[in-house]
C-alpha positions in Angstrom: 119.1 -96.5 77.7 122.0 -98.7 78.6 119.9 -101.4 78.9 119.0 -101.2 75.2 122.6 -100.8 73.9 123.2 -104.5 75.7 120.6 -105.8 73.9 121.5 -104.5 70.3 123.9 -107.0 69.1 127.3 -107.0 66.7 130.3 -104.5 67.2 128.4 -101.5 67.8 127.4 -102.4 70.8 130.6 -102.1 72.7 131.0 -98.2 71.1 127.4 -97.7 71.9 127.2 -98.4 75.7 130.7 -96.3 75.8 129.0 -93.6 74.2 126.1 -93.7 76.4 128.4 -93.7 79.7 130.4 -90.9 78.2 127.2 -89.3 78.1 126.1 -89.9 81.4 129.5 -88.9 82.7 128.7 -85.4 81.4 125.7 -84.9 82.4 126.9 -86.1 86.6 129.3 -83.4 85.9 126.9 -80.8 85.1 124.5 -81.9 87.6 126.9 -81.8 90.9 128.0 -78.7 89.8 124.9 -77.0 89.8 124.3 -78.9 93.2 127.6 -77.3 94.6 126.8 -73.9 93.3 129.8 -73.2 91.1 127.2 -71.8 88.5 124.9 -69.0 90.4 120.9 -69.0 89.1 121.9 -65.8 87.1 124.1 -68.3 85.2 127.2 -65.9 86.2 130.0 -68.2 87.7 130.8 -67.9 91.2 133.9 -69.0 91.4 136.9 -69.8 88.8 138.0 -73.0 90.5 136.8 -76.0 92.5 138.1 -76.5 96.3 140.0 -79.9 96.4 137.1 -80.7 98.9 134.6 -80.3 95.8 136.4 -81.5 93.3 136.6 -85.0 95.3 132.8 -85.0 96.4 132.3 -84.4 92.3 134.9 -87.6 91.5 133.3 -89.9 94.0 129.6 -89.1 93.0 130.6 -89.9 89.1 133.0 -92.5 89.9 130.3 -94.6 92.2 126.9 -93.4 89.4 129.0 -95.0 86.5 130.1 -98.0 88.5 127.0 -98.6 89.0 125.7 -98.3 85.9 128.6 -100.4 84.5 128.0 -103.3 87.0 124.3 -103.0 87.0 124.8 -104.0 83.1 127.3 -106.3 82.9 126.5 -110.0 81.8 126.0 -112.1 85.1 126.4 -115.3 86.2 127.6 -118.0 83.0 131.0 -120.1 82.5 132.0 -119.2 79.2 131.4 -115.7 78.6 134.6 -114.4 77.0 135.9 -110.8 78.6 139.0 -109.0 76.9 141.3 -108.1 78.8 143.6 -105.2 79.1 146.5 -107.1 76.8 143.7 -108.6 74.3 143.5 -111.9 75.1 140.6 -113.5 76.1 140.1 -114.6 79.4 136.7 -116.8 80.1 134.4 -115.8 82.7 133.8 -118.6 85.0 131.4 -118.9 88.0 132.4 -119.3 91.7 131.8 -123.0 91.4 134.3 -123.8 88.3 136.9 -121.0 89.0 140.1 -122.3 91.0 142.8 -120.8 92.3 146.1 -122.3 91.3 149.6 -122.0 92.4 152.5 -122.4 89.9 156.1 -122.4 90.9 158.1 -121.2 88.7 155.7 -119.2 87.2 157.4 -116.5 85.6 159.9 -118.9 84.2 159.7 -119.7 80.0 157.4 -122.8 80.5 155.5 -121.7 83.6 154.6 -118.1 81.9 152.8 -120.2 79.1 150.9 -122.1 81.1 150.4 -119.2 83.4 148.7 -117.4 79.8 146.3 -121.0 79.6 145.4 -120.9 82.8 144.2 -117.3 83.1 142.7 -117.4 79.4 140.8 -120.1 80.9 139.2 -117.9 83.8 141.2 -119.4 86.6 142.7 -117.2 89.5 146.6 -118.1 89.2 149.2 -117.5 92.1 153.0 -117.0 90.6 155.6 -117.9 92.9 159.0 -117.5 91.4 162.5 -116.3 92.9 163.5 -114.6 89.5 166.9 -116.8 89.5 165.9 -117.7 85.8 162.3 -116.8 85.5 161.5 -112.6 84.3 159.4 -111.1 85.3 158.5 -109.2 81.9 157.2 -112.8 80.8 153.8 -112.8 83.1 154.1 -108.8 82.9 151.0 -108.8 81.0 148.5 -110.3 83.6 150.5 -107.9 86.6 147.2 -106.1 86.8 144.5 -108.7 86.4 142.5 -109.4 89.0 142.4 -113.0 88.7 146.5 -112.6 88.8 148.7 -112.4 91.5 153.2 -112.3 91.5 155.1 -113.4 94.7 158.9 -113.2 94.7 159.5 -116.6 97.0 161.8 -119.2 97.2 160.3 -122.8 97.4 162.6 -123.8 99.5 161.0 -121.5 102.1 157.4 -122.5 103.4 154.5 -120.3 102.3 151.2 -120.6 103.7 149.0 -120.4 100.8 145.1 -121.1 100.2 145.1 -123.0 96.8 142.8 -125.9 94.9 146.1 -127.2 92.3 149.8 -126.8 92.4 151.7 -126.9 89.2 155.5 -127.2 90.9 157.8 -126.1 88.1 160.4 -124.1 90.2 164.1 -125.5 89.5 166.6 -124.2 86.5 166.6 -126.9 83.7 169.1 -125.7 81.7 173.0 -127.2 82.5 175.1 -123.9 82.6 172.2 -122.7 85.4 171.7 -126.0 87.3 175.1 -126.5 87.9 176.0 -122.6 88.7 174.9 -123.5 92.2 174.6 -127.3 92.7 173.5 -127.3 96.1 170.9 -124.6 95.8 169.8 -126.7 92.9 169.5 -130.2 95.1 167.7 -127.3 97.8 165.4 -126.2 95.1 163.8 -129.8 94.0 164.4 -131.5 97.3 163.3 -128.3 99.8 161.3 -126.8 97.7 159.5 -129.8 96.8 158.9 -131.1 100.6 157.3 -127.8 101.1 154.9 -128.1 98.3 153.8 -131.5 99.0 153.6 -130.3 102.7 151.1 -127.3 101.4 149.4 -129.7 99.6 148.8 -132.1 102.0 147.3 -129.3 104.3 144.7 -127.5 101.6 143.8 -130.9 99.8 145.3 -129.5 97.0 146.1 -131.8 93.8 149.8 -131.8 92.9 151.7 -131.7 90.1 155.7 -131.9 89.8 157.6 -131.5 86.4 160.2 -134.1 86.2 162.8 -134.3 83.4 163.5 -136.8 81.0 167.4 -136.4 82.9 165.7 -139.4 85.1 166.8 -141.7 82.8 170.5 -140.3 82.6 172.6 -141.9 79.4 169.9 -143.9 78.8 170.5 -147.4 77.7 166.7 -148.3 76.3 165.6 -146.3 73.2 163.4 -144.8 73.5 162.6 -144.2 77.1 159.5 -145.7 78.2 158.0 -144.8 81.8 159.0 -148.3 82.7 162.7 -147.9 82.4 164.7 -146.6 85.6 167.8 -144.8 84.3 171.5 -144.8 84.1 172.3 -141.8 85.9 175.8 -140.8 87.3 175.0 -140.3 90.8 178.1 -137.8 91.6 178.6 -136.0 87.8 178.0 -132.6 86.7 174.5 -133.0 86.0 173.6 -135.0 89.2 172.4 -131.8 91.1 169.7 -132.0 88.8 168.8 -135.7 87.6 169.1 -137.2 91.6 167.2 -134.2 92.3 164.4 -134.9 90.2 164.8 -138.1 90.7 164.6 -137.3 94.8 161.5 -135.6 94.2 159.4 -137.7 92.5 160.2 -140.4 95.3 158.6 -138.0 98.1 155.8 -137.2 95.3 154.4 -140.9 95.5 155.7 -141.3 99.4 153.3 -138.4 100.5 150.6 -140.2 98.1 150.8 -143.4 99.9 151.5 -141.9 103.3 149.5 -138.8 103.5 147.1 -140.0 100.4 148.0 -136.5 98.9 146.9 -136.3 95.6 149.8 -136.5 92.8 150.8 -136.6 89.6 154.3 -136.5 87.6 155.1 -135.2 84.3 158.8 -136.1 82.6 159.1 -133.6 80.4 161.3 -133.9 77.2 163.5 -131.1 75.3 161.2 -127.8 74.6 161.4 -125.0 73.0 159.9 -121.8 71.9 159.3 -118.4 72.7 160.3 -116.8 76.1 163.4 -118.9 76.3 166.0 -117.2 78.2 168.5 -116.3 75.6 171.5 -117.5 77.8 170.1 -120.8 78.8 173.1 -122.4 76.5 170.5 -124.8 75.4 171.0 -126.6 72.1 167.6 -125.0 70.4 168.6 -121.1 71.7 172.2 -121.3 71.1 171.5 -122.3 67.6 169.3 -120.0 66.8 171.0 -117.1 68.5 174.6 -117.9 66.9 172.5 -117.9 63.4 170.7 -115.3 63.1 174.0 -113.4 64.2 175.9 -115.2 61.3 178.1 -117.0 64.1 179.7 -119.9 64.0 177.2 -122.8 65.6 179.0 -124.5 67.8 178.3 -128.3 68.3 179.5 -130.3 71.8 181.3 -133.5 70.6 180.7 -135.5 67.3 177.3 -134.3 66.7 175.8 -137.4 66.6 174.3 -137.7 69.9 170.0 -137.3 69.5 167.6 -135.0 70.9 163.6 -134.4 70.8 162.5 -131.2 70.7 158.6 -130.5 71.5 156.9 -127.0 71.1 155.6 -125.4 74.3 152.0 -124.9 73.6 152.3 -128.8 73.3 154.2 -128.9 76.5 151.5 -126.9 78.4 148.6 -129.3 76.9 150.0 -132.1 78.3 150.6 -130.7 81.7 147.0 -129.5 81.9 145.6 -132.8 80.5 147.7 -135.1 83.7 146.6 -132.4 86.2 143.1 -132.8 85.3 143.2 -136.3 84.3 143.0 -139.6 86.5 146.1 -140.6 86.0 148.4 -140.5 88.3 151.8 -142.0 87.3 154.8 -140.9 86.1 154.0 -139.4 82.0 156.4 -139.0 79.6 155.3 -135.4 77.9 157.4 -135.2 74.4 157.9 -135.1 70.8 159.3 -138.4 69.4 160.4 -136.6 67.0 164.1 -137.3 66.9 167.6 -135.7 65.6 171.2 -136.1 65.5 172.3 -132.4 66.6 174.4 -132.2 63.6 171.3 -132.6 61.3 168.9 -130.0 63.7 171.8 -127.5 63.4 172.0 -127.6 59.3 168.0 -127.4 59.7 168.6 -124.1 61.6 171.0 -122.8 59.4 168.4 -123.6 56.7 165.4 -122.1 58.5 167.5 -118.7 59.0 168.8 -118.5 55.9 172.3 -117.8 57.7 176.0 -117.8 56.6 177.1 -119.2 60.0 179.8 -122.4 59.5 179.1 -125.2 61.7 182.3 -126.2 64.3 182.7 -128.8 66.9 184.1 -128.4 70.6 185.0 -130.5 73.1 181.7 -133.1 74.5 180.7 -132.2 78.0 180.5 -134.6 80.4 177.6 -136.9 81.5 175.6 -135.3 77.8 173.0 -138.1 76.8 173.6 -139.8 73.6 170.5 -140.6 73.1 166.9 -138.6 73.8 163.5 -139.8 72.5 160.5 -140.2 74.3 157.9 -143.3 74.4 154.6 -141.8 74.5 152.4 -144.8 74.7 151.1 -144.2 78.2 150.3 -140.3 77.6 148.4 -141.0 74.6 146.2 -143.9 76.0 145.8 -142.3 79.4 145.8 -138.2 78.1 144.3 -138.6 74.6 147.9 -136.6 73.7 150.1 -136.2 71.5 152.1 -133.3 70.1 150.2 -131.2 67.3 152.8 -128.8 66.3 155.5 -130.1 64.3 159.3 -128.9 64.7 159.4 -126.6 61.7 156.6 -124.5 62.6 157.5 -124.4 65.9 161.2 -123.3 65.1 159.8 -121.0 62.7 158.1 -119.2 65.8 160.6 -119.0 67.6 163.2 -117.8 65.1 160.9 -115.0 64.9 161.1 -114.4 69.1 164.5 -114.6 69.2 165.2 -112.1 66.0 162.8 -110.0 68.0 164.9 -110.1 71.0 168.2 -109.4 68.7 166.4 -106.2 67.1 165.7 -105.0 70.9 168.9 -105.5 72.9 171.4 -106.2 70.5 174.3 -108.7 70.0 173.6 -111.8 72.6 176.6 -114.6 73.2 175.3 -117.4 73.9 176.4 -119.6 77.0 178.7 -122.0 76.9 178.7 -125.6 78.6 180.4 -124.6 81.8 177.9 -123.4 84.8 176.4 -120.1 84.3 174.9 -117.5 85.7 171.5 -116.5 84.0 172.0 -113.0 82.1 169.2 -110.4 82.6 167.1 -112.7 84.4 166.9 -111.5 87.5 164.8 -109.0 89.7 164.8 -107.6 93.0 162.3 -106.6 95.2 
């Protein structure tokens, strides 16, 4: 009979099958009772209540008959069969020979959880290695209990002996309040942690990726920043922790490719935004939005007229995937050209939230970039990419998160430009 219901077709099959095993349940019941003599020949009950003993001789029997029956039905075999799973998305069914298993660092971090949701959608078995410093762990909370899935709270910059086919490496804070909180851990994180990356690499054969930063090129003095173009970076400012550390780590990235012929690639990844963001990053996108939707004031750093380019991070995600899996493997600039003056983006906010907030001006930080806008020549002749979704939609998304996030926990202050701890962010284990 099950064998029937899978070969009707439509919605009904589904309901029909778990009608049938409902069915079949029942009738196991009835049957191993009858076998362990709770119901006498007479039909008079023998006894008012199962030992422990039979109730768990009755569990196992049905368990193991429906399992059976459930597996000996199931579509086999196939690399696009599309399964549901427990949170609704869909996750494709690969075979043995297509399925990998991939590490990402950082994984339970704003970007890493979205490419964590592509990579799992995709059928992949993921590994998530993430200290919880910035990353939350109610951002990958919805695979916890896939089997393709697995969470480790680690620190890259401890070894880990893993078994693993690709290594996204996205551990390190990228906002400035959290990268400078603890300087030297952050130097640790892309200099230690990377070393031991490339050193897990090198052992499986695994291919490599590191996200870089568009903070390579410092206050740049070409516009915009091609690949080509090697920085002007203040070696000993505020922000060094984090541009000499990138900058560190993608010289041992092509080192170990030349001297261990580990296979690498690099990603320098522009301004991005979108949902997951940690509220207190302090970032120009979040802060915005945050002090808006709150009717606060908006507070700009400096004059206003320095320029940033803000991608989305489903655009983000498809550019990472597209260099890992690519030939390709020199440094990529992944961004939106898309450029504004932060005076303009923060009227565009206002706009966009329909807020009463007025618009005031502190103090510049040190070291900020007056200029930001990405040369994407080389990813779209090597990648075939470019971004797809354009700024408004992509704010509009993310409005909607953050409002969401406002309605749940109340007022939020955003961070200011001095280091930071991150807020809520962390988890123990």
């Amino acid at each position: 009979m099950i064998a029937q219901a899978y070969s009707a077709s439509g919605p009904s099959k589904r309901n029909l099958v778990i009608g049938l095993i409902c069915v079949l349940v029942l009738f196991l019941l009835v049957i191993n009772n009858n076998s362990l003599g709770v119901v006498s020949s007479g039909g008079a009950s023998t006894s008012s209540k199962l030992s422990s003993s039979q109730e768990e001789l009755i569990n196992s029997r049905v368990k193991s008959e429906v399992e059976a029956a459930l597996l000996s039905h199931m579509p086999q075999g196939g690399g696009s069969a599309k399964m549901a799973s427990d949170n609704g998305l869909q996750v494709t069914e690969l075979s043995e020979s297509k399925r990998m298993r991939i590490l990402v660092t950082g994984g339970a971090g704003f970007v890493g959880s979205h490419l964590v949701d592509r990579l799992m959608m995709a059928g992949h078995e993921v590994i998530v290695l993430d200290n919880f410093f910035t990353g939350r762990k109610k951002n990958v909370m919805h695979w916890v209990n896939h089997p393709n899935f697995q969470l480790i709270s680690h620190d890259v910059v401890e070894p880990i002996m893993l078994e693993v086919d690709q290594i996204y490496h996205l551990a390190c804070p990228a906002s400035p309040p959290h990268y400078q909180y603890n300087p030297v851990k952050t130097i640790k994180t892309s200099t230690m942690g990377t070393l031991n990356m490339l050193g897990l690499a090198k052992r499986v054969k695994a291919r490599i990726l590191l996200t870089s930063t568009s903070e390579v090129y410092g206050d740049p003095e070409v516009h915009p920043q091609p690949e080509t173009y090697w920085g002007n970076v203040n070696p000993i400012g505020p922000r060094a922790c984090y541009d000499e550390g990138k900058r560190v780590a993608e010289t041992m990235m092509y080192a170990y490719q030349k001297q261990s012929k580990v296979d690498v690639r690099v990603a320098r990844i522009f301004n991005t935004f979108g949902p997951r963001m940690h509220p207190n990053d302090g970032r120009v996108v979040s802060n915005f939005i945050i002090q808006a939707l709150q009717d606060k004031d908006i507070t700009i750093y400096g004059n206003g007229e320095q320029t940033r380019s803000f991608q989305y991070v489903s655009d983000l995600v498809e550019g990472l995937i597209r260099l890992m899996n690519g030939d390709y493997d020199q440094p990529t600039n992944i961004g939106n050209p898309d450029e504004y003056t932060v005076n303009d983006f923060s009227k565009f906010i206002k706009e966009l939230t329909r807020s009463s907030s007025k618009i005031s001006h502190l103090e510049a930080t040190a070291d900020d970039p007056r200029k930001r806008k990405p040369d994407i020549t080389v990813a779209k002749r090597e990648l075939g990419w470019e971004p797809v979704v354009d700024v408004k939609t992509g704010l509009a998304k993310t409005i909607e998160y953050f409002a969401g996030v406002l309605d749940e926990g109340g007022e939020i202050v955003p961070t200011g430009p001095d280091a930071s701890k991150p807020k809520g962010g962390g988890f123990s284990i």
